[in-house]
N, C-alpha and C positions, 0 to 999 in steps of 0.2 A: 504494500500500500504506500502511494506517497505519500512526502511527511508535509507539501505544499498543500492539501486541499482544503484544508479548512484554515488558510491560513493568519493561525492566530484568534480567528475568532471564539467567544465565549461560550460553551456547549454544554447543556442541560441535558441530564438523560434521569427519568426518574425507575432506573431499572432496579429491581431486589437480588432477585435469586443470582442475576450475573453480574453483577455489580463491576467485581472488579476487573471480568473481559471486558467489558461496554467501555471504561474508563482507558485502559490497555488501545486499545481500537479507537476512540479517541485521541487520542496522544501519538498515536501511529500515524495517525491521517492532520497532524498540525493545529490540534483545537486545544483549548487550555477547557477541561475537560470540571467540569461537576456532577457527580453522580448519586443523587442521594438515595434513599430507598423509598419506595412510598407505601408500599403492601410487603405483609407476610401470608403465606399459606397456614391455617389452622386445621390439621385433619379432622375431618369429625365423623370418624368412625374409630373401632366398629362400629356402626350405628344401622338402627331395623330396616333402610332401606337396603344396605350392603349385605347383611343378614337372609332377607329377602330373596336376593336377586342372586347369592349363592345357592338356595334352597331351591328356587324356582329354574333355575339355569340345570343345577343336576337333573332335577324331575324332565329335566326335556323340553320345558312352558315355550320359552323364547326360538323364535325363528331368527331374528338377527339380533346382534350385540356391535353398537357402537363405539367405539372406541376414540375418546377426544384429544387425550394429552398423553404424550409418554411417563409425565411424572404421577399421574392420574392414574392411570394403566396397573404402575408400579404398586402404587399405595392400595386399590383397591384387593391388587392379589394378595397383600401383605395382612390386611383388615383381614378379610376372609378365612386366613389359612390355617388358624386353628378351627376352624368346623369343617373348610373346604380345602383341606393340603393339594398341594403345586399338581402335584400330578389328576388328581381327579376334576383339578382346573381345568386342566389341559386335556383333558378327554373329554369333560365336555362343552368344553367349545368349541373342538374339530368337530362337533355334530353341529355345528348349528352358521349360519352365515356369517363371519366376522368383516365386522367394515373398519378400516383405520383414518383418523383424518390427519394424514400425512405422515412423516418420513420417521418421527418418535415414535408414537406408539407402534408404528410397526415396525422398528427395533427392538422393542422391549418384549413385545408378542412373540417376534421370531428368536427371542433368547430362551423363552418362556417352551420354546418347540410347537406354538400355535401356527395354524396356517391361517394366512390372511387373504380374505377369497376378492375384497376390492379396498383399493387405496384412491383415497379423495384426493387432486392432483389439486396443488397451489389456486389460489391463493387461502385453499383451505377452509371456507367458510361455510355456513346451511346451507347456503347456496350449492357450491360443489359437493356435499354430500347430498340434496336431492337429487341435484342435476346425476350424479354418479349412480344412484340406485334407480332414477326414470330411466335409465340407458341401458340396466342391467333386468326391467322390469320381467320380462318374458322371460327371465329364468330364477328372479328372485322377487318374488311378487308383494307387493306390499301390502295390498288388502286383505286383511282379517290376518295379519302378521301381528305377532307378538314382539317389542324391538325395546331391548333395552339400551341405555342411552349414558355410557359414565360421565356427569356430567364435570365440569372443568371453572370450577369456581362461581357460576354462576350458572343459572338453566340457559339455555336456548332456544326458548319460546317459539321464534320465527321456522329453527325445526322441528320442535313438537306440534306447530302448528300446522305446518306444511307434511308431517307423515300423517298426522289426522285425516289432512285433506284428503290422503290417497288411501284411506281406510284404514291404517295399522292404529294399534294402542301403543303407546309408550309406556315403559315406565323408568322413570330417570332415577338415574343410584348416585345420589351425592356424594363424593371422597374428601372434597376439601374447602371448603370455604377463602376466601379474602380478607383479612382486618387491618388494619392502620399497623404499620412499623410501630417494633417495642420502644422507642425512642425516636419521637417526630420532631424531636427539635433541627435537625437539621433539613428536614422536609420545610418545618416554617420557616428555616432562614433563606431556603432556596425561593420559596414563597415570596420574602420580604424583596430579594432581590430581584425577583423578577417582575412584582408589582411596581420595580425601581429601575425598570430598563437594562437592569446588566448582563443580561441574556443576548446572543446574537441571535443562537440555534438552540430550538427544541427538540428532542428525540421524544416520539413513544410507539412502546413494544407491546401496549395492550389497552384495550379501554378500561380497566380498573385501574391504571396509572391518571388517568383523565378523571375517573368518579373520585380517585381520593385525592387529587391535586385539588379540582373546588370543593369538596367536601372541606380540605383544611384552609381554602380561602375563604370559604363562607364564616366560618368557625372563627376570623382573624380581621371579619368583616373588610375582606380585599377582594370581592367577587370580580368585580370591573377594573380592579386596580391589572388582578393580575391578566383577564380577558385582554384589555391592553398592550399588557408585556408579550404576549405572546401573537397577537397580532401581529405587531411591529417585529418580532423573530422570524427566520425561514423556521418552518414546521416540516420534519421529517414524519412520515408516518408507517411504521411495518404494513401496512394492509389496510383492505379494504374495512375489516370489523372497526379497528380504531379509528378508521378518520372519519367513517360515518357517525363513532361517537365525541367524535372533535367537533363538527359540524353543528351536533346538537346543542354542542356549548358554543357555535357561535363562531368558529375557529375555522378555514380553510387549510387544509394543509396544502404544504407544496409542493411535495413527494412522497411517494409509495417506490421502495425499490422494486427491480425487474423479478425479485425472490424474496417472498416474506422471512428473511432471516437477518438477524441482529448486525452481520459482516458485510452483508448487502447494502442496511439499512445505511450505516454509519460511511462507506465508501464513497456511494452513487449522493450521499447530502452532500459529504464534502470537497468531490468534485464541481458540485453546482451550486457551493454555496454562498463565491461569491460574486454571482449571476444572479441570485437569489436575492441577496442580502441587497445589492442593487436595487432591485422593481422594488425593496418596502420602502424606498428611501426618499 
């Protein structure tokens, strides 16, 4: 990566769990990098949905099992496996249609020795896992399908909505929740600063980075201070989920890279950004 393309300017990334790649990859690409954390993951299982969807998965109930997140994937076989050990996992859900949405959980599936019968092809969203089971319909039928669904921090409405449409029942197995970082102070301070213009460039790698950035502006009563700040920034965005939920706060972003992934993200901003940084000015 060159060390010219962000050069110099000031770069917001509100990532958690990679924190210190994001920062790394910043700095590689010429940006004087701030990364603070904005979300942690809360397991919350075992719990009677996971419980559930082991009990009913061995009985045979489910015709397809969705699969959302590799980390998700991981945690749910881990909840489960004192009722439902690895291997009786793993046998049965070679009976039954498994769907991954994207290149993690089908890692983690095929470490597991699961076959994985369709993989949702970038940019990963409801959208490409409809569009991927309407294409597969005439051999994996959705109507009056049983389709469980591991969900990834939050539901996914717009696809429980849309396999309703096509006659399946859902039933979504919660693994892990969202909550505010154990220590938001440096979340408000990025806050403060950027309600304060010292931001050039925005990163986000999720729309729970967006829910708790004004969750903690509202909280600091900086709603517009920081809607502002981040206007006047070039806005990077992993994908189409997030900048649909940037928009709803009001925010156009400026980019989606060519691959929803973090080395993409941070490369193809800072090649453009300051092209970018230009047209806000």
């Amino acid at each position: 990566m060159s060390s010219e393309g962000f050069g110099n300017l000031r770069v917001l990334s509100l990532e958690s769990r990679r924190a210190r790649e994001m920062g790394v990859l910043i700095a590689n690409c010429g940006g004087q990098a701030t990364v603070v954390a904005s979300t942690r993951e809360i397991p919350s299982g075992p719990n009677a949905e996971e419980s559930s969807f082991a009990e009913r998965l061995v009985r045979g109930e489910f015709q397809i099992v969705i699969f959302m997140t590799g980390v998700g994937t991981r945690a749910l076989a881990q909840a489960i496996e004192p009722a439902c050990p690895r291997e009786k996992l793993v046998e049965a859900l070679s009976k039954v249609t498994v769907v991954a949405r994207g290149p993690k959980p089908v890692a983690v599936l095929r470490e597991f020795g699961v076959p994985v019968h369709l993989m949702v092809p970038e940019p990963n969203t409801w959208r490409e896992i409809l569009q991927t089971l309407d294409h597969n319909e005439k051999t994996i039928p959705l109507k009056g399908a049983l389709v469980a669904v591991q969900e990834h921090g939050v539901p996914s409405r717009e696809l429980y909505a849309g396999l309703a449409e096509r006659g399946a029942q859902v039933s979504p197995v919660p693994v892990y929740k969202w909550a505010p970082p154990e220590d938001p102070e440096p979340l408000r301070a990025a806050i403060r600063d950027l309600a304060l213009g010292k931001f050039d460039v925005a990163l986000f790698t999720s729309s729970v980075q967006v829910h708790h950035l004004f969750r903690f502006a509202d909280e600091m009563r900086q709603h517009q201070e920081v809607l502002g700040g981040l206007q006047r920034a070039v806005i990077g965005s992993i994908g189409p989920v997030t900048s649909e939920t940037l928009r709803e706060y009001g925010i156009t972003p400026d980019l989606e890279p060519s691959h929803a992934k973090m080395g993409y993200l941070v490369k193809e901003t800072a090649e453009r950004s300051a092209e970018l940084a230009r047209s806000k000015k």
